[in-house]
C-alpha positions in Angstrom: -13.7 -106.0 -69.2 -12.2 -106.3 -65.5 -8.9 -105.9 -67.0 -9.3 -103.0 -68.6 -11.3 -101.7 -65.8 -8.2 -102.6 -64.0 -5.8 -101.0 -66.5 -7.6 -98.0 -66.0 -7.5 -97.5 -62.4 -3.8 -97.7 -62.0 -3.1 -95.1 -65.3 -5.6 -92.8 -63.0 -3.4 -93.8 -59.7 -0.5 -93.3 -61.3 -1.4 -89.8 -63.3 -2.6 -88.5 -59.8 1.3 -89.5 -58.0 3.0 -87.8 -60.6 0.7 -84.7 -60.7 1.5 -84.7 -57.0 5.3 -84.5 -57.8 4.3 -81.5 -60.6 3.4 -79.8 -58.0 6.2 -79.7 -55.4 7.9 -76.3 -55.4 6.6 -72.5 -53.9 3.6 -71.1 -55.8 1.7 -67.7 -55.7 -1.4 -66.7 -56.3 -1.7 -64.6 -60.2 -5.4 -63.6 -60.4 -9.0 -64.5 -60.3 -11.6 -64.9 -63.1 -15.2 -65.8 -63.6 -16.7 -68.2 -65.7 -16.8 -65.5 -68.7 -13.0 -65.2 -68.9 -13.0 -61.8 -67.2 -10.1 -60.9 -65.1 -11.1 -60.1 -62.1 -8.5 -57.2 -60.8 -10.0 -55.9 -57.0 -8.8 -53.0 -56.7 -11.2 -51.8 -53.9 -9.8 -53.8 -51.5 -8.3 -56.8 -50.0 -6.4 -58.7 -52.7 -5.9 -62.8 -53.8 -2.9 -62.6 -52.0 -1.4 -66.1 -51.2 1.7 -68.4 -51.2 1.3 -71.7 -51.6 3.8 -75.0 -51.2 3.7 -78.5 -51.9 6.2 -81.1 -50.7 5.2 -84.4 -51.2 1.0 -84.7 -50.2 1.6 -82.1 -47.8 0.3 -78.4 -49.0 1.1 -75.3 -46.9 -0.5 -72.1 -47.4 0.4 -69.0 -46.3 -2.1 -65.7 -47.0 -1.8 -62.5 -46.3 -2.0 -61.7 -42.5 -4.5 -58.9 -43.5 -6.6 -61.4 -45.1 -9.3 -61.5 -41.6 -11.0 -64.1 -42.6 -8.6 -67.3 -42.9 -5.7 -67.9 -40.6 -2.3 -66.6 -41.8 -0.6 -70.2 -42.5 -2.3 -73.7 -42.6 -0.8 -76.5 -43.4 -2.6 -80.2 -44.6 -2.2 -83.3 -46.2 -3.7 -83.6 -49.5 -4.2 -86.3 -52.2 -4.8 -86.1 -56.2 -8.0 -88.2 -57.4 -8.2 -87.5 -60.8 -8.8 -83.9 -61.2 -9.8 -83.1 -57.5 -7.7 -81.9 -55.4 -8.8 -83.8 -51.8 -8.0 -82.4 -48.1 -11.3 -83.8 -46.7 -12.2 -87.3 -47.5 -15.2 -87.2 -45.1 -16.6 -84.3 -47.6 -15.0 -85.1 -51.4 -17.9 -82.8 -52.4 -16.2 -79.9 -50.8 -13.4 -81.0 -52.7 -11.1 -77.9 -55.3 -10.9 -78.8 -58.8 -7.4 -78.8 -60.4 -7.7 -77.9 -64.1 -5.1 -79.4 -66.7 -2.3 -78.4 -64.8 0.9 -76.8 -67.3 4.6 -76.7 -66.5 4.2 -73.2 -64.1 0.5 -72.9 -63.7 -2.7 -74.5 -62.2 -6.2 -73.2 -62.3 -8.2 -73.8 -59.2 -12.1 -73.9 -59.2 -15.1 -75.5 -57.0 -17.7 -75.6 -54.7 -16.4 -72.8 -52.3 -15.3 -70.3 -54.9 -18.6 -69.5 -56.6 -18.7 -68.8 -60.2 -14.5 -67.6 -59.8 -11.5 -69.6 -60.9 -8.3 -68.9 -58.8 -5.0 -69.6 -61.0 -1.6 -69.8 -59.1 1.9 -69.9 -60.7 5.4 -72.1 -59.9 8.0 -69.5 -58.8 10.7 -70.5 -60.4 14.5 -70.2 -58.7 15.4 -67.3 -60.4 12.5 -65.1 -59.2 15.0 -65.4 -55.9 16.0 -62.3 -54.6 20.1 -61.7 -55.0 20.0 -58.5 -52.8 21.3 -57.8 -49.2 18.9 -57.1 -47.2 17.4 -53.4 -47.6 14.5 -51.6 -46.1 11.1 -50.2 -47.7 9.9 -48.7 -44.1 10.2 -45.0 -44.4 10.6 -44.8 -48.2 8.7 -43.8 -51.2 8.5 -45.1 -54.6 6.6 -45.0 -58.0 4.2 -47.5 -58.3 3.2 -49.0 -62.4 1.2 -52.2 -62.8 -1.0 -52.1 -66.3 -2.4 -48.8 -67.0 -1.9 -47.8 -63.6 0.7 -45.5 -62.0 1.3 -44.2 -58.2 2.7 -43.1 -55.7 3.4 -44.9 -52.6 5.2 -44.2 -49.1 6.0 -46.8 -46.9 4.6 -45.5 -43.4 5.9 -47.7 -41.2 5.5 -51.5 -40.6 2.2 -52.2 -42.0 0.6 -49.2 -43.3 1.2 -47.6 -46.5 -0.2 -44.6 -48.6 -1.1 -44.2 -51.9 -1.5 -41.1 -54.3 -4.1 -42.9 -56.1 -6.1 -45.1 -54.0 -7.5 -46.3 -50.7 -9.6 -47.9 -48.9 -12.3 -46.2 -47.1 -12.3 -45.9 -43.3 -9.4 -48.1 -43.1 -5.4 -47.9 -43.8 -4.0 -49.7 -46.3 -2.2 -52.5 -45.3 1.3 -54.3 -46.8 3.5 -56.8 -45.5 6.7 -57.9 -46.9 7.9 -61.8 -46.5 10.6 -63.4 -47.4 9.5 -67.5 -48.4 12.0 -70.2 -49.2 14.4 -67.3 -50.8 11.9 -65.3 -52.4 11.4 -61.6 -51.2 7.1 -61.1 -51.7 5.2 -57.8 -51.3 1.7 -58.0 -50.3 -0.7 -55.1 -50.4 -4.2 -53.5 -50.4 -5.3 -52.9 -53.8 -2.6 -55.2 -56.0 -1.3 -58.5 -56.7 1.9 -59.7 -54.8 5.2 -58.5 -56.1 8.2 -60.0 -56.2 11.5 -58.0 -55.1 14.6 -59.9 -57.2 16.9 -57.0 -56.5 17.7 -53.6 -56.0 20.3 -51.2 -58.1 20.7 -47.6 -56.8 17.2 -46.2 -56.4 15.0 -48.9 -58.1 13.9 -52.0 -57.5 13.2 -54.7 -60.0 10.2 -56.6 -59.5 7.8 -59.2 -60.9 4.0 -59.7 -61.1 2.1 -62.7 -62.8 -0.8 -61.9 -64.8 -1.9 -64.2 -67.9 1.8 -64.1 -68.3 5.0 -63.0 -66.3 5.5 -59.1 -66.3 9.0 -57.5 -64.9 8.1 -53.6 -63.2 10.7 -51.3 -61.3 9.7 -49.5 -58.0 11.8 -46.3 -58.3 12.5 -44.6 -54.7 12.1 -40.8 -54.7 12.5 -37.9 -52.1 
């Protein structure tokens, strides 16, 4: 009995160390849904808008800085036991819930997210943008994502405007970073894009839904 007690404790140690190691790389946040398997898509407001990066026990996050109510990037140490995902030892409790975790994807769920589960997915080296640099500030472009289609001008630095929605008493907000090669989009109302380059007028971009979907901002007058 002890030894199989034993056996099993170290194939648990040692699935946790190599789910660690799954999980180096850059990850972004996809979408949200509740426990009914409904996609949750907020366009009314804020987004999930994250990027998050594991290297070796050590997670950074960095959100969207219009996101008020976390900091823009954390960074902590973090440790696999079994299926939870551990920052806080004093409070295991409190502790995220990692989901089978797949080759590009891991579905996040627990204590602090209510009845939503939060699924991220690996960016993958070729999501890197091969572009010089170019600016969005000033320009406008047409917008598709799903059944949705608009217009959108680049004000200046952080504020944008949309021929189809916004948010009320309030601007809408975007910020552009570039992460470990990637060029990412945040904005009010969608989920992050990702810029991989820019022929003539368009720009080809990616968004991840239940599965990987290429768009192309087109720049008008």
């Amino acid at each position: 009995m002890k030894k199989t007690l034993h056996i099993l404790i170290v194939a648990i140690i040692l699935t946790s160390c190599q789910n660690e190691k799954k999980l180096n790389g850059t990850w972004i946040s996809a979408y949200e849904y509740d426990k009914n398997d409904s996609i949750s898509y907020d366009l009314s407001g804020i987004p999930f808008n994250q990027i998050w990066e594991f290297n070796d026990g050590t997670l950074k996050i960095q959100r969207y800085k219009y996101d008020f109510f976390h900091e823009d990037i954390s960074s902590f140490k973090f440790k696999l036991k079994g299926n939870k995902f551990v920052i806080n030892d004093d409070e295991p409790y409190l502790s995220d819930i990692i989901e089978p975790m797949e080759k590009d994807s891991f579905v996040l769920s627990g204590y602090s997210y209510g009845k939503s589960k939060l699924v991220y997915k690996k960016l993958d080296d070729s999501l890197k943008s091969n572009s010089s640099d170019f600016k969005l500030t000033g320009n406008k472009y047409i917008r598709n994502f799903k059944k949705w289609t608009d217009t959108i001008h680049f004000v200046n630095e952080s504020v944008y405007t949309s021929s189809s929605w916004e948010i009320e008493n309030s601007d809408l907000k975007w910020e552009r970073i570039n992460y470990n090669g990637f060029d990412i989009l945040f904005t009010d109302i969608y989920i992050p894009f990702i810029l991989k380059k820019k022929v003539g007028n368009k720009i080809y971009v990616t968004t991840f839904d239940q599965k990987k979907e290429d768009y192309i901002l087109e720049q008008i007058e």
